[in-house]
mmCIF file of the N, C-alpha and C atoms, coordinates in Angstrom:
data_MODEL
# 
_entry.id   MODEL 
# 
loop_
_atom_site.group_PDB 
_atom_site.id 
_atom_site.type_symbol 
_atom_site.label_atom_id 
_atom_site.label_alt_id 
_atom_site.label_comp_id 
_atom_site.label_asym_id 
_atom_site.label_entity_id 
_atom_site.label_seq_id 
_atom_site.pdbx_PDB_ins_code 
_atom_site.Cartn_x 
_atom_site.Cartn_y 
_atom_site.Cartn_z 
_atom_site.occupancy 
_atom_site.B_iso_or_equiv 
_atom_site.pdbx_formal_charge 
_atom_site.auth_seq_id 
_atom_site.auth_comp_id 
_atom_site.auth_asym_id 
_atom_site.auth_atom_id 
_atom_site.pdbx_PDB_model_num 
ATOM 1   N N  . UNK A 1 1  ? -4.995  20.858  -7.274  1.00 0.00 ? 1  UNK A N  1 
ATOM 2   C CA . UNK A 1 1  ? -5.439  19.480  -7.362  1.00 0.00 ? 1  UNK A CA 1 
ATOM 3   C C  . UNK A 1 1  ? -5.944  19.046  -5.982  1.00 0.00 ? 1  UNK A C  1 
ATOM 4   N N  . UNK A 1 2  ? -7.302  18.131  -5.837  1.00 0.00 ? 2  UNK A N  1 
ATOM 5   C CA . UNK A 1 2  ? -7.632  17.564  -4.709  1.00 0.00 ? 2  UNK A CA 1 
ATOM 6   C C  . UNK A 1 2  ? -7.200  16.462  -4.533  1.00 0.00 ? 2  UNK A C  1 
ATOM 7   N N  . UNK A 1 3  ? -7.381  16.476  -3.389  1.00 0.00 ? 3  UNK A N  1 
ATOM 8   C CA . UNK A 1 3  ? -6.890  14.815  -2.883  1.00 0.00 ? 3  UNK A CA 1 
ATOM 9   C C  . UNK A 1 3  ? -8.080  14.426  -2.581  1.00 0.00 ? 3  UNK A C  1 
ATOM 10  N N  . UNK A 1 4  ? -8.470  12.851  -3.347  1.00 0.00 ? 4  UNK A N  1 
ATOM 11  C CA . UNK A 1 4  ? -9.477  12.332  -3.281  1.00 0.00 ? 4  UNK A CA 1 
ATOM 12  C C  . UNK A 1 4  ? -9.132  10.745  -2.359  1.00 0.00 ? 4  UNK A C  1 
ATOM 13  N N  . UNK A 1 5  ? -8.450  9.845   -2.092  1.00 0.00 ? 5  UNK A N  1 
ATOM 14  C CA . UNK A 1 5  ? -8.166  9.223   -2.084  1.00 0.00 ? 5  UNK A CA 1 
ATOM 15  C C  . UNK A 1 5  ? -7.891  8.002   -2.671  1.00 0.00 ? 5  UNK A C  1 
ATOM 16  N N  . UNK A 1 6  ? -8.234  7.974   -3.697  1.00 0.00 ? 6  UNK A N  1 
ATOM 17  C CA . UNK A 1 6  ? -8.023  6.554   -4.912  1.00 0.00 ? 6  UNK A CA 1 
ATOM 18  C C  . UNK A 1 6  ? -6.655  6.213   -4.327  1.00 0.00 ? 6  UNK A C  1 
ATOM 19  N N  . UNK A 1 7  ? -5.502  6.559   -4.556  1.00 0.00 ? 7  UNK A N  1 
ATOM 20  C CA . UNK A 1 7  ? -4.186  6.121   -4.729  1.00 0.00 ? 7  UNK A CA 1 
ATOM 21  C C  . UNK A 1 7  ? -3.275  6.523   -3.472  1.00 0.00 ? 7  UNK A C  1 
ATOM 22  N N  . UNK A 1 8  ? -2.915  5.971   -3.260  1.00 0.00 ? 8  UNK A N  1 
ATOM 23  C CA . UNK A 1 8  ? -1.240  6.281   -2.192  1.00 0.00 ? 8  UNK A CA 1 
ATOM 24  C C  . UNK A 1 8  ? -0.221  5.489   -2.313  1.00 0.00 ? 8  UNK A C  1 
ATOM 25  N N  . UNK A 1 9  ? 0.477   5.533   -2.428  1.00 0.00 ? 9  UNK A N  1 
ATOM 26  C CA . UNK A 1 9  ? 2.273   5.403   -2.611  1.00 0.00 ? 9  UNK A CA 1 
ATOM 27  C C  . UNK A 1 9  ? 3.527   5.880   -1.405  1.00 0.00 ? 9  UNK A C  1 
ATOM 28  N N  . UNK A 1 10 ? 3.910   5.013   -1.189  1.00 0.00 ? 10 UNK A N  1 
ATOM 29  C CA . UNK A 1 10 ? 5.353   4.736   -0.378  1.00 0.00 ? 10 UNK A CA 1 
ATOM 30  C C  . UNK A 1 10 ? 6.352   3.767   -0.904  1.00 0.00 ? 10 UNK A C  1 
ATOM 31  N N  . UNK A 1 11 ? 6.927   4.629   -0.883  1.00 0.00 ? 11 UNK A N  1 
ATOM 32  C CA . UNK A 1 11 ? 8.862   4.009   -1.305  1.00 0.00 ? 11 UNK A CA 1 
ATOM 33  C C  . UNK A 1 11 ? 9.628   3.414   0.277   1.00 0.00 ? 11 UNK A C  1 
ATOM 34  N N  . UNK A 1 12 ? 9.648   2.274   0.313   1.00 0.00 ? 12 UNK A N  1 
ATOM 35  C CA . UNK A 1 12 ? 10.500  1.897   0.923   1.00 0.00 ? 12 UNK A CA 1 
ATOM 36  C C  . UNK A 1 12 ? 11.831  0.994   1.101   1.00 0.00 ? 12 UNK A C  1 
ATOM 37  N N  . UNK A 1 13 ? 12.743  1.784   0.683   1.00 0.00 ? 13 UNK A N  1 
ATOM 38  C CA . UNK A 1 13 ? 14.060  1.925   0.042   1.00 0.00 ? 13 UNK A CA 1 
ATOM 39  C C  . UNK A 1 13 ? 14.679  0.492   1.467   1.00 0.00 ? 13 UNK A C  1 
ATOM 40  N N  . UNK A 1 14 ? 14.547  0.956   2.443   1.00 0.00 ? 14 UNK A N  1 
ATOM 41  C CA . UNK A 1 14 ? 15.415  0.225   3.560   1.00 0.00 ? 14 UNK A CA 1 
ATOM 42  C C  . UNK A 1 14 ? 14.929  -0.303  4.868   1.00 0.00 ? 14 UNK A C  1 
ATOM 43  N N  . UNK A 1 15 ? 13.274  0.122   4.578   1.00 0.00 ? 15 UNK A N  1 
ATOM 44  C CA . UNK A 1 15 ? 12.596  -0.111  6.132   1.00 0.00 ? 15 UNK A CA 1 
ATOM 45  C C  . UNK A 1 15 ? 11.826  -1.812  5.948   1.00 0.00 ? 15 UNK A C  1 
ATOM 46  N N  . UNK A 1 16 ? 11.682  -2.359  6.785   1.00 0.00 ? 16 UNK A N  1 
ATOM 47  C CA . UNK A 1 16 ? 11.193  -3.562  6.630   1.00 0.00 ? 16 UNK A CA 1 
ATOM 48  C C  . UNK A 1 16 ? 9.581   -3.709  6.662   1.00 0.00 ? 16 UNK A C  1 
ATOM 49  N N  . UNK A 1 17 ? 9.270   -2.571  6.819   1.00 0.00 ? 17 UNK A N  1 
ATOM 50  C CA . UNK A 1 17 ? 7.704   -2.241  7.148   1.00 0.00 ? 17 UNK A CA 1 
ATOM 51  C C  . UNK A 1 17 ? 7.283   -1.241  7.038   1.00 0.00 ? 17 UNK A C  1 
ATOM 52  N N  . UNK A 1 18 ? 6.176   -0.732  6.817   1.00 0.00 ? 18 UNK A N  1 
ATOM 53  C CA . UNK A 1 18 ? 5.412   0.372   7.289   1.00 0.00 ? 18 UNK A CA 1 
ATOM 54  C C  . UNK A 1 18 ? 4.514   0.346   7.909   1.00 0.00 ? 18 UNK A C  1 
ATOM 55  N N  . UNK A 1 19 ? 3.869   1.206   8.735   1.00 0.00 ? 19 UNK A N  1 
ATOM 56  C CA . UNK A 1 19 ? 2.224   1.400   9.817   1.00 0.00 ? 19 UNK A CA 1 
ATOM 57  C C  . UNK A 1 19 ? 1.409   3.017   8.881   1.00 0.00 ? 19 UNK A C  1 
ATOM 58  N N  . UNK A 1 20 ? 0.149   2.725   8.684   1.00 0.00 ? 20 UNK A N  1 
ATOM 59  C CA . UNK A 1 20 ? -0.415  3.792   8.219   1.00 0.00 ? 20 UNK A CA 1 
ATOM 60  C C  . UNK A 1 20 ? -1.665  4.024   8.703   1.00 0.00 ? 20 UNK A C  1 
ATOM 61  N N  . UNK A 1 21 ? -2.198  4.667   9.040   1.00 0.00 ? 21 UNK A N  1 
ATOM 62  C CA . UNK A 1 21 ? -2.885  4.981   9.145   1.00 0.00 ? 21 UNK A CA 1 
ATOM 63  C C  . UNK A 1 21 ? -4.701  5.078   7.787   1.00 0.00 ? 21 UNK A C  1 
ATOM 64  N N  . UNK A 1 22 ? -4.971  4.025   7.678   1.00 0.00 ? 22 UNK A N  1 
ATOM 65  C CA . UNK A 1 22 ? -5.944  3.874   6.490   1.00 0.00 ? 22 UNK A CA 1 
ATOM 66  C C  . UNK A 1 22 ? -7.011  4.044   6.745   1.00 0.00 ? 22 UNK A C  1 
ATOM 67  N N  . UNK A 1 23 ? -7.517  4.424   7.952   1.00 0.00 ? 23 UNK A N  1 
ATOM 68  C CA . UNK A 1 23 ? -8.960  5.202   8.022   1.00 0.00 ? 23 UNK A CA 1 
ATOM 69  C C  . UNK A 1 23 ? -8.938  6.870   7.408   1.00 0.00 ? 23 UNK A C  1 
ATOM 70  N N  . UNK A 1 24 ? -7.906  7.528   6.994   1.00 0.00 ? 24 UNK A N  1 
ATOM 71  C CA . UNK A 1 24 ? -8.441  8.706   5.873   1.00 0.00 ? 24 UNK A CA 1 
ATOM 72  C C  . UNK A 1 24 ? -8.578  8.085   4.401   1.00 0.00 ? 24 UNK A C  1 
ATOM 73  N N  . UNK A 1 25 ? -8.692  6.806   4.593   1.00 0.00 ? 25 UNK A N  1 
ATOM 74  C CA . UNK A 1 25 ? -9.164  6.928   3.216   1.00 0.00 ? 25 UNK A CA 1 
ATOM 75  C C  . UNK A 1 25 ? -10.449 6.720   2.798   1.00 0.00 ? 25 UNK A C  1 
ATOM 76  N N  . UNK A 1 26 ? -11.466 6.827   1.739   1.00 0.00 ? 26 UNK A N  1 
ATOM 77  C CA . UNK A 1 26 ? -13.297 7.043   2.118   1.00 0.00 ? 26 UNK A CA 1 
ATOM 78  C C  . UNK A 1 26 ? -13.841 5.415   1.639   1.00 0.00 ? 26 UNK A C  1 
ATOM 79  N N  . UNK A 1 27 ? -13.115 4.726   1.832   1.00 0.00 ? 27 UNK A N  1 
ATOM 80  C CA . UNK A 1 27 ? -13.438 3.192   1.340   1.00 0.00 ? 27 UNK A CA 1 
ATOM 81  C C  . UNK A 1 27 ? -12.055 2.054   1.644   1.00 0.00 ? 27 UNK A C  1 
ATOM 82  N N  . UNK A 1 28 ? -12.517 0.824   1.483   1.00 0.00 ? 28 UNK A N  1 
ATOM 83  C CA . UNK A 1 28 ? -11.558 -0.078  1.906   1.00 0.00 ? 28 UNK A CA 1 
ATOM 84  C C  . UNK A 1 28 ? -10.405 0.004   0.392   1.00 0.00 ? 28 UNK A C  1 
ATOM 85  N N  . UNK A 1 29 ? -9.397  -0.520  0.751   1.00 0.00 ? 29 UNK A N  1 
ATOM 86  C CA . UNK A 1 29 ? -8.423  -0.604  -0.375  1.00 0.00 ? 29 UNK A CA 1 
ATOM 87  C C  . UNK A 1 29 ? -7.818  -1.798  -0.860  1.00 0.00 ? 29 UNK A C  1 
ATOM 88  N N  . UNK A 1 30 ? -7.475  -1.767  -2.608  1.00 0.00 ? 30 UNK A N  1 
ATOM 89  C CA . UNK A 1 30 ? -6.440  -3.138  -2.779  1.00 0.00 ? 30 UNK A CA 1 
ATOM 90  C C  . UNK A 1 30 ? -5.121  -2.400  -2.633  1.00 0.00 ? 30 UNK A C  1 
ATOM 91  N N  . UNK A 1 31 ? -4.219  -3.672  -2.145  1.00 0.00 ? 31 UNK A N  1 
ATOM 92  C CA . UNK A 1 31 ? -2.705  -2.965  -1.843  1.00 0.00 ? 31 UNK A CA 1 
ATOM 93  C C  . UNK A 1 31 ? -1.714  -4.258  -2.708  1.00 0.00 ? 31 UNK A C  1 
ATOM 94  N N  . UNK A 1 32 ? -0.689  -3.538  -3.190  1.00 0.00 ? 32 UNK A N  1 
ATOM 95  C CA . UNK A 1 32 ? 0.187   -4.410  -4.174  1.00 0.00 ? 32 UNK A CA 1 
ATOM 96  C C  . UNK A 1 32 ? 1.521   -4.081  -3.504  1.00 0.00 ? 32 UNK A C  1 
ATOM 97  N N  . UNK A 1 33 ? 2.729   -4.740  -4.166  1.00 0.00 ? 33 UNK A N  1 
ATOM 98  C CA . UNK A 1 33 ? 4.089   -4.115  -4.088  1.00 0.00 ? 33 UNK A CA 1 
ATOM 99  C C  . UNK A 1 33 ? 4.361   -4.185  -5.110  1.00 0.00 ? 33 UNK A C  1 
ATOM 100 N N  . UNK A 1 34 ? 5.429   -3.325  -5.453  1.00 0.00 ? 34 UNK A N  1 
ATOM 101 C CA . UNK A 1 34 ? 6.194   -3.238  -6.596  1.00 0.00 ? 34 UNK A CA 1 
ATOM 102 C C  . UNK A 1 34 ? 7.672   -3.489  -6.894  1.00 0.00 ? 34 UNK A C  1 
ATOM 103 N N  . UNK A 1 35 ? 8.471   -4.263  -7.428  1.00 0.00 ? 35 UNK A N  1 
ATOM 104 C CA . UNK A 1 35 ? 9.505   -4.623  -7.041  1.00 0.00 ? 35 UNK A CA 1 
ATOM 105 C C  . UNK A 1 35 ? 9.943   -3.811  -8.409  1.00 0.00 ? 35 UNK A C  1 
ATOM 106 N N  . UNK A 1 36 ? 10.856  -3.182  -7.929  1.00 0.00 ? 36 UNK A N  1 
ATOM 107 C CA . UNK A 1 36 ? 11.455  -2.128  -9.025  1.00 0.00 ? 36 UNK A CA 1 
ATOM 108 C C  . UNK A 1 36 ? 12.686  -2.335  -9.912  1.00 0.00 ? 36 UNK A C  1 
ATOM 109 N N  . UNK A 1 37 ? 13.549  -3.142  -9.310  1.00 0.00 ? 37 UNK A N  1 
ATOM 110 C CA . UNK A 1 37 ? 14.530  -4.183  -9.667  1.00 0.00 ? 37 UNK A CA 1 
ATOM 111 C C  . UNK A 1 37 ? 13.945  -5.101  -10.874 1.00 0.00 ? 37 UNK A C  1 
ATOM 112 N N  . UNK A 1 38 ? 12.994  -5.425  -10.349 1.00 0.00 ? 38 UNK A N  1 
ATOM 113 C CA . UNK A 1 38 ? 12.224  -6.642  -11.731 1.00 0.00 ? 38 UNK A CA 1 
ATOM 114 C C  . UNK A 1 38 ? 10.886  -6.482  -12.396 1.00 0.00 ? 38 UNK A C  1 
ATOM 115 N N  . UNK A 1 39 ? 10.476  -5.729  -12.176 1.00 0.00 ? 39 UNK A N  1 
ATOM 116 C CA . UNK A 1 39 ? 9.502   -4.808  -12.662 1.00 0.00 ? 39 UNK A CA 1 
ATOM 117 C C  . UNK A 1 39 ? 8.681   -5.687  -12.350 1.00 0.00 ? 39 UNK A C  1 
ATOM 118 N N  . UNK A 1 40 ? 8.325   -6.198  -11.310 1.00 0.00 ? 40 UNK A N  1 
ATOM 119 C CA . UNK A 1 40 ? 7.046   -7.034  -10.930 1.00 0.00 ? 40 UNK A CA 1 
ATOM 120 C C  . UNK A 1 40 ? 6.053   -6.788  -9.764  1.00 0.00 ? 40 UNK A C  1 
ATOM 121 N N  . UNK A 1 41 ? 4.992   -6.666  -10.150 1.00 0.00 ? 41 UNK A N  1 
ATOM 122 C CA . UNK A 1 41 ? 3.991   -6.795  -8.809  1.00 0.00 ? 41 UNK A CA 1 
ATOM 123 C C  . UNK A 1 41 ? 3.702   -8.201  -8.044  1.00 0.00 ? 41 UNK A C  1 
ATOM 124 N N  . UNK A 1 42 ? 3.520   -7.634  -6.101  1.00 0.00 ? 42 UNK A N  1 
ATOM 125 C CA . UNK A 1 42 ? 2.963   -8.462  -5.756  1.00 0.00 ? 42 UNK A CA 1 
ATOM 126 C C  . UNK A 1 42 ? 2.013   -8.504  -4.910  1.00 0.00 ? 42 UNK A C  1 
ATOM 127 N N  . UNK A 1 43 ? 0.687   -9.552  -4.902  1.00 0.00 ? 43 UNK A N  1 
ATOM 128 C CA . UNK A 1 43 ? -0.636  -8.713  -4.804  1.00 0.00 ? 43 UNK A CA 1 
ATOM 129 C C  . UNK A 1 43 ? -0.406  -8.648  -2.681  1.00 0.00 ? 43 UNK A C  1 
ATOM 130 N N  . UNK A 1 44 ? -1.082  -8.522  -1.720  1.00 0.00 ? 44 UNK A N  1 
ATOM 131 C CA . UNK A 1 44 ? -1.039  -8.048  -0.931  1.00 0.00 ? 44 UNK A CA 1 
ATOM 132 C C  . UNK A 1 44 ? -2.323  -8.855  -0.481  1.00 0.00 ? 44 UNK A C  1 
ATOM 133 N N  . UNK A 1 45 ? -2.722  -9.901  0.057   1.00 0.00 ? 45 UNK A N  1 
ATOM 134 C CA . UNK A 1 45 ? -3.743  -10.769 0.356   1.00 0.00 ? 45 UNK A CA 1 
ATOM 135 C C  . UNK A 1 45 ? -5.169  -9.814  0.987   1.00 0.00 ? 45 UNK A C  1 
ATOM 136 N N  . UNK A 1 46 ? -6.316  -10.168 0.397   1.00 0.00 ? 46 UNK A N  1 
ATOM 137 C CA . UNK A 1 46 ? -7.219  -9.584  0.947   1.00 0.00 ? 46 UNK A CA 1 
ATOM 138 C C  . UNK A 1 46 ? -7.496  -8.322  0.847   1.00 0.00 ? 46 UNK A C  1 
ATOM 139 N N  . UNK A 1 47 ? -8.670  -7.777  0.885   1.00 0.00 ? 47 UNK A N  1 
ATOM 140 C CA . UNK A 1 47 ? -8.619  -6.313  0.959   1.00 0.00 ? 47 UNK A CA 1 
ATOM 141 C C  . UNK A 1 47 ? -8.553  -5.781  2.012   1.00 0.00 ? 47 UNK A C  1 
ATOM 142 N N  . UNK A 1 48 ? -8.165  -4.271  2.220   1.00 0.00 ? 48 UNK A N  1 
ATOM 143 C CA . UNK A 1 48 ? -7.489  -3.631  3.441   1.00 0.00 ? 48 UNK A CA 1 
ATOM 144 C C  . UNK A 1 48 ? -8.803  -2.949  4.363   1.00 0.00 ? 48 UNK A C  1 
ATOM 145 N N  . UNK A 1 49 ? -9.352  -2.930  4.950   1.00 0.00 ? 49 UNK A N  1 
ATOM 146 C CA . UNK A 1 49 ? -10.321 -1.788  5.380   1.00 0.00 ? 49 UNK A CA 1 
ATOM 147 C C  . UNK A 1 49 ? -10.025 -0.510  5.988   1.00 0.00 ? 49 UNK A C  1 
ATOM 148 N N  . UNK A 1 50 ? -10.860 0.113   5.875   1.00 0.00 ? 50 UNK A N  1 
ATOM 149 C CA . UNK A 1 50 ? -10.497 1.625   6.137   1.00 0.00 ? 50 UNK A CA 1 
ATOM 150 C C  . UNK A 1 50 ? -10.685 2.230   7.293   1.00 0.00 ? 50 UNK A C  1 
ATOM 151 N N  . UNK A 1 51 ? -10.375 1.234   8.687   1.00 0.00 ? 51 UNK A N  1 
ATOM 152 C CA . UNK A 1 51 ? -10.389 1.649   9.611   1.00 0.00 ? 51 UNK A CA 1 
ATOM 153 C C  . UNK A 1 51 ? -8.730  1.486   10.774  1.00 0.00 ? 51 UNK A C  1 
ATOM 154 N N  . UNK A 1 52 ? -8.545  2.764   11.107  1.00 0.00 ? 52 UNK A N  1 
ATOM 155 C CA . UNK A 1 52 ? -7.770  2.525   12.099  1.00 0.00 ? 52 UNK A CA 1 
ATOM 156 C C  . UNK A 1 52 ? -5.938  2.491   11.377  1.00 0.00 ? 52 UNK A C  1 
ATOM 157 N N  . UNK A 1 53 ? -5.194  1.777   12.178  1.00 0.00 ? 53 UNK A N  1 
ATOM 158 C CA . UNK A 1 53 ? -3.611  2.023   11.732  1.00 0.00 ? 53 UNK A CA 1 
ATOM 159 C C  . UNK A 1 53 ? -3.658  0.051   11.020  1.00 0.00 ? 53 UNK A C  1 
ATOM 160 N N  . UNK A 1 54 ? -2.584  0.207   9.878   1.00 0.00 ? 54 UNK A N  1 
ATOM 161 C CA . UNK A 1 54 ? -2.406  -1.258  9.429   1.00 0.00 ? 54 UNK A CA 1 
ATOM 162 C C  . UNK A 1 54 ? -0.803  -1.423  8.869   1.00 0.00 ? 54 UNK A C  1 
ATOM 163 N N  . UNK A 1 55 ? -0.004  -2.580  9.417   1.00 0.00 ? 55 UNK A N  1 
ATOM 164 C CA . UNK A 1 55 ? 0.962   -2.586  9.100   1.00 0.00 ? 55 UNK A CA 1 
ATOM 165 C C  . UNK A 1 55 ? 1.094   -3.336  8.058   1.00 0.00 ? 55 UNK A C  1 
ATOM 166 N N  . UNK A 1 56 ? 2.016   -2.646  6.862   1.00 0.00 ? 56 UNK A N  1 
ATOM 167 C CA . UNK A 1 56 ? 2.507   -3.591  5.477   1.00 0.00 ? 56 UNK A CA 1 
ATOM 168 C C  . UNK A 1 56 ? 4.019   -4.261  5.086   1.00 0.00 ? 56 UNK A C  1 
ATOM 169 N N  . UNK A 1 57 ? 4.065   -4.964  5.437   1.00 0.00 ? 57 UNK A N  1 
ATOM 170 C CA . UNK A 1 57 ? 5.496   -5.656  5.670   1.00 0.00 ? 57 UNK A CA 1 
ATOM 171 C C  . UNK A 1 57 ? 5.828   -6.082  4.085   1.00 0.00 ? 57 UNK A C  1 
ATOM 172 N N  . UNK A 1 58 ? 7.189   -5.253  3.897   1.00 0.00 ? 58 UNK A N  1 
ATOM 173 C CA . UNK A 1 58 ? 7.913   -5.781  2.415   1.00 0.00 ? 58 UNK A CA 1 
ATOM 174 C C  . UNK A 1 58 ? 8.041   -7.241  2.096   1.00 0.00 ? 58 UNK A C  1 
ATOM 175 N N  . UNK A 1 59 ? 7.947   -7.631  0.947   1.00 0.00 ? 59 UNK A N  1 
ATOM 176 C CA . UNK A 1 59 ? 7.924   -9.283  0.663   1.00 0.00 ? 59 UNK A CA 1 
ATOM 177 C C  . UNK A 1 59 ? 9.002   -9.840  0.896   1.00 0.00 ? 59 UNK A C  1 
ATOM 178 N N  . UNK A 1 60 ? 10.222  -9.098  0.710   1.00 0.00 ? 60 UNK A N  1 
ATOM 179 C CA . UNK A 1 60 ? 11.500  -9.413  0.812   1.00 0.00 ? 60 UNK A CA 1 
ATOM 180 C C  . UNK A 1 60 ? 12.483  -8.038  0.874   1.00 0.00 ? 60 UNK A C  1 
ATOM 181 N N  . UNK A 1 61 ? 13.723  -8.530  0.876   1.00 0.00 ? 61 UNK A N  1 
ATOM 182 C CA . UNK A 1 61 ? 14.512  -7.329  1.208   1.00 0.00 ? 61 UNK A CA 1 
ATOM 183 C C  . UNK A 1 61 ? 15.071  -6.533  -0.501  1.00 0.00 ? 61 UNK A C  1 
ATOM 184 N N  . UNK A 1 62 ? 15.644  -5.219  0.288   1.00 0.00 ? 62 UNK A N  1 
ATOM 185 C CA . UNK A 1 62 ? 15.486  -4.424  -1.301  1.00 0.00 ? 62 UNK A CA 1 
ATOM 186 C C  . UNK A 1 62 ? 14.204  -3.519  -1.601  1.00 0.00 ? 62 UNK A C  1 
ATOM 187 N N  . UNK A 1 63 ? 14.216  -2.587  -2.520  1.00 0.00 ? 63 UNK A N  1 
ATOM 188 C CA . UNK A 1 63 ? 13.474  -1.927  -2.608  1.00 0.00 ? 63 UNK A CA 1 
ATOM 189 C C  . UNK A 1 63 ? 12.168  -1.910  -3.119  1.00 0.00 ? 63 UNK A C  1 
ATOM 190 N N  . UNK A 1 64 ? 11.150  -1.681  -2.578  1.00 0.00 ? 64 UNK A N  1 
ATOM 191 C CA . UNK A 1 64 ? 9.799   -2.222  -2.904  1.00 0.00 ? 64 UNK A CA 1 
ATOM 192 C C  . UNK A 1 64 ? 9.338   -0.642  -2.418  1.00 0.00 ? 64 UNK A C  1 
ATOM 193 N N  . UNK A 1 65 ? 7.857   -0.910  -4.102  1.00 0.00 ? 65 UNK A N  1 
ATOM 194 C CA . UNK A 1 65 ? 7.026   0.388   -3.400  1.00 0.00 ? 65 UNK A CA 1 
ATOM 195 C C  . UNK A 1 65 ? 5.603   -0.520  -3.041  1.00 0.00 ? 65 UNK A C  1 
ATOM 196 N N  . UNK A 1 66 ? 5.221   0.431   -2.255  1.00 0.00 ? 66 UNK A N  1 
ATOM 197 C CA . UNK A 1 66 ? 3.611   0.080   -1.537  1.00 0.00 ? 66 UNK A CA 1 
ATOM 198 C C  . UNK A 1 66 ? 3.023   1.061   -2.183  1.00 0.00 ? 66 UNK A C  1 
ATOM 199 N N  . UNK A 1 67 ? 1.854   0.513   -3.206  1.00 0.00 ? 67 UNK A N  1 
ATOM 200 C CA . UNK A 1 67 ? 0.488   0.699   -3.559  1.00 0.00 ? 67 UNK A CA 1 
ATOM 201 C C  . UNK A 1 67 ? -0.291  0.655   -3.235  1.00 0.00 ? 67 UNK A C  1 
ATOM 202 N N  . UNK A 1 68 ? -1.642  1.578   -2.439  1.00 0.00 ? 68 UNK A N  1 
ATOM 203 C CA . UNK A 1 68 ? -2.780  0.678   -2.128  1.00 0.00 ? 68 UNK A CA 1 
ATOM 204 C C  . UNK A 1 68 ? -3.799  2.226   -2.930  1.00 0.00 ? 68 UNK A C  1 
ATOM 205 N N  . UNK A 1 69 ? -4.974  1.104   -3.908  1.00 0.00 ? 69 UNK A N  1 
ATOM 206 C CA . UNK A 1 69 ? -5.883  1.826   -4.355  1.00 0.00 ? 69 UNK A CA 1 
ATOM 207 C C  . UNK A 1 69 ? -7.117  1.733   -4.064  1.00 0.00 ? 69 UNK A C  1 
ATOM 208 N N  . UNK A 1 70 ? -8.184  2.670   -4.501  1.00 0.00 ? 70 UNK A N  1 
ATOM 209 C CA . UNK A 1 70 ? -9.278  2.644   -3.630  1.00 0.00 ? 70 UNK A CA 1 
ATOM 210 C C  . UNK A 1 70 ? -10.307 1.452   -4.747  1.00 0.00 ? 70 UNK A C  1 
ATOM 211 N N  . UNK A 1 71 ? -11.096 0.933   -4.065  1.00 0.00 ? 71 UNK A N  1 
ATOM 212 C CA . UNK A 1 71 ? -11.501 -0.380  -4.369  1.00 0.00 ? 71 UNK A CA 1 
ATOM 213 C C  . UNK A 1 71 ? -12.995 -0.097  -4.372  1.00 0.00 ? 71 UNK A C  1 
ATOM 214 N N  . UNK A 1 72 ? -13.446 1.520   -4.086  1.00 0.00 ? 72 UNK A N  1 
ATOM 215 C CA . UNK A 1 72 ? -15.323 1.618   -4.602  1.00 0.00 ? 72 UNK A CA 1 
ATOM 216 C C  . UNK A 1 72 ? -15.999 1.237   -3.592  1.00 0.00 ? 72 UNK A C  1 
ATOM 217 N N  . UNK A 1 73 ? -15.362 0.353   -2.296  1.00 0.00 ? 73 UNK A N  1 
ATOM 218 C CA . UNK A 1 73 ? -16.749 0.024   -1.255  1.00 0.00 ? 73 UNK A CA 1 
ATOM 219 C C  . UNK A 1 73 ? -16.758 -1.343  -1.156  1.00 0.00 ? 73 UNK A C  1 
# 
């Protein structure tokens, strides 16, 4: 299987943040959270661009996953 970039996923069980690096991906991205506890999304303001490192700070405490998909340009 290739890796194209549409999709990426992080679980973050206990960290209050993450930093990523989003210039490998080949277009800007939408990014959500996922609250797994309540089965709810939440959207992530704005779209992300695909340059350089970007930090995503959890909405609240508890376990949340980070979504960000590729958005076409």
């Amino acid at each position: 299987m290739r890796a194209t970039g549409d999709l990426a996923v992080a679980y973050l069980p206990d960290n209050d943040a993450i930093e990523l690096d989003v210039s490998v991906f080949p277009s800007p991205l939408a990014a959500r959270w996922f609250d797994p506890v309540n089965g709810r999304y939440t959207s992530v303001a704005g779209r992300i661009e695909n340059g350089g490192a970007h930090r995503f700070a959890r909405p609240a405490n508890g376990d949340w996953v980070l979504l960000l998909q590729r958005t076409g340009g």
